[in-house]
C-alpha positions as CSV (number, residue, x, y, z in Angstrom):
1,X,0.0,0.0,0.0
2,X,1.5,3.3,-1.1
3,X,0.5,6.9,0.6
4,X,1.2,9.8,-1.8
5,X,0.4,13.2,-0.3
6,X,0.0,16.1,-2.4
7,X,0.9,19.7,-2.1
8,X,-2.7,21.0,-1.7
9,X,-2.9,18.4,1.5
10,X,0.0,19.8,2.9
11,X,-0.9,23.4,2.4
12,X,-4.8,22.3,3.6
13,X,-2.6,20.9,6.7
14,X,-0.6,24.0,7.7
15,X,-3.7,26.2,6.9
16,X,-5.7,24.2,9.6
17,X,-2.5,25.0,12.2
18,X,-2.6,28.2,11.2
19,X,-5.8,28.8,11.9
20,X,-6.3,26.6,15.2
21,X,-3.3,29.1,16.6
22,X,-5.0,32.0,15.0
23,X,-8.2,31.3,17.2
24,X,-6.2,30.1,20.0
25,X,-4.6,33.6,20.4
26,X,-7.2,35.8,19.7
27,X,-9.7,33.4,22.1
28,X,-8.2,33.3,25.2
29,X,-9.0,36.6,27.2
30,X,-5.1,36.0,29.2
31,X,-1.7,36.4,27.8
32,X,-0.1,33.2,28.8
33,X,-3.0,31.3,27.4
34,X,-2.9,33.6,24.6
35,X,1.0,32.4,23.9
36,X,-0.3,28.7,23.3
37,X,-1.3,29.7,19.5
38,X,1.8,31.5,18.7
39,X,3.9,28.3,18.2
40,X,0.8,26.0,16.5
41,X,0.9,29.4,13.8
42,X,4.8,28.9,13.2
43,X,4.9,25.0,13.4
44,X,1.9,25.6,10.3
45,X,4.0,27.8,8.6
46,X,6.7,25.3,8.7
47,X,4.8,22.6,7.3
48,X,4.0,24.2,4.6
49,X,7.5,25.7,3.7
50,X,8.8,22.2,4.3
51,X,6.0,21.1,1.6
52,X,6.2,23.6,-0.8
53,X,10.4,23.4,-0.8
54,X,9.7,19.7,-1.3
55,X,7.5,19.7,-4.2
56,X,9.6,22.5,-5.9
57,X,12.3,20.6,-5.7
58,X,10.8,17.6,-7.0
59,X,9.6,19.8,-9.8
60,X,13.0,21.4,-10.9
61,X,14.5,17.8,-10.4
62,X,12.3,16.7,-13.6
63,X,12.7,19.7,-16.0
64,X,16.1,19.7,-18.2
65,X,17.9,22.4,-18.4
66,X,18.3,23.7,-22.1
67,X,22.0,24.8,-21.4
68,X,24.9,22.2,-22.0
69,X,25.5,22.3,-18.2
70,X,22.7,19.7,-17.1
71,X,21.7,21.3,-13.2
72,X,20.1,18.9,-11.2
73,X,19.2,18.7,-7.7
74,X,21.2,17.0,-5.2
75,X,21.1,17.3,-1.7
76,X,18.2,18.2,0.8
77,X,15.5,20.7,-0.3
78,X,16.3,24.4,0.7
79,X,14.4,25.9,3.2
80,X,14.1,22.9,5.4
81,X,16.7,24.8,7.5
82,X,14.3,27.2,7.8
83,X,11.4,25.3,8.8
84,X,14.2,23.9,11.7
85,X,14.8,27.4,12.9
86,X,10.8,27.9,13.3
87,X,10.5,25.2,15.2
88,X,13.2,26.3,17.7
89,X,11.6,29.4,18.2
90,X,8.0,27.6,18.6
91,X,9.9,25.4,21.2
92,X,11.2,28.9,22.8
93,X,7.7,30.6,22.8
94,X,6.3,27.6,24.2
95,X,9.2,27.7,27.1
96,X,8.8,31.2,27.8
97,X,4.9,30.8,28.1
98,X,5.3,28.1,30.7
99,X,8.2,30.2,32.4
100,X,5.5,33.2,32.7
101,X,2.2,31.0,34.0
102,X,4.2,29.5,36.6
103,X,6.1,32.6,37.7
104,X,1.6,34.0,37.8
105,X,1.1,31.1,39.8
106,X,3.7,31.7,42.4
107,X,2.6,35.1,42.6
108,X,-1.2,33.9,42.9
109,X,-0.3,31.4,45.8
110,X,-1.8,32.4,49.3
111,X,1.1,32.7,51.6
């Protein structure tokens, strides 16, 4: 059994992230539950660069150059680097947003 996946169900994917975090953010009447859909938006936006640098370079994989020099691609996709350093900075959101609900909580605590 083979899975194929195609570009529009990748960009349908990181849409729905997008979204989800949109809502998430704009939602939540609090700022550190508000910071919970700040990294689902950037892990969306990763997905789809990841998809879209995948497909493209599937695409310029297949066409011949008309120049003698044949250029082909070799190597990962471009961009995937990218999509890497999102995700660090989701991860670094996401730290920071538990750092400042439990630093609230402390200062909530009856003494």
């Amino acid at each position: 059994m083979s899975l194929t996946v195609s570009l529009v169900a990748v960009l349908f994917v990181a849409a729905a992230m997008v979204a989800s975090g949109a809502f998430a953010a704009a939602w939540r009447r609090d700022a550190m539950s508000a910071l919970a859909g700040i990294p689902l938006m950037l892990g969306g936006a990763g997905v789809a660069l990841v998809g879209v640098t995948r497909f493209a370079a599937r695409a310029s994989a297949a066409v011949e150059s008309p120049a003698p020099i044949v250029v082909r691609v070799s190597g990962p996709p471009l961009g995937q680097e990218f999509a890497v350093t999102v995700a660090i900075a989701a991860l670094a959101l996401v730290i920071l947003g538990i750092a400042i609900a439990a630093r609230a909580g402390r200062a909530e605590a009856p003494r």
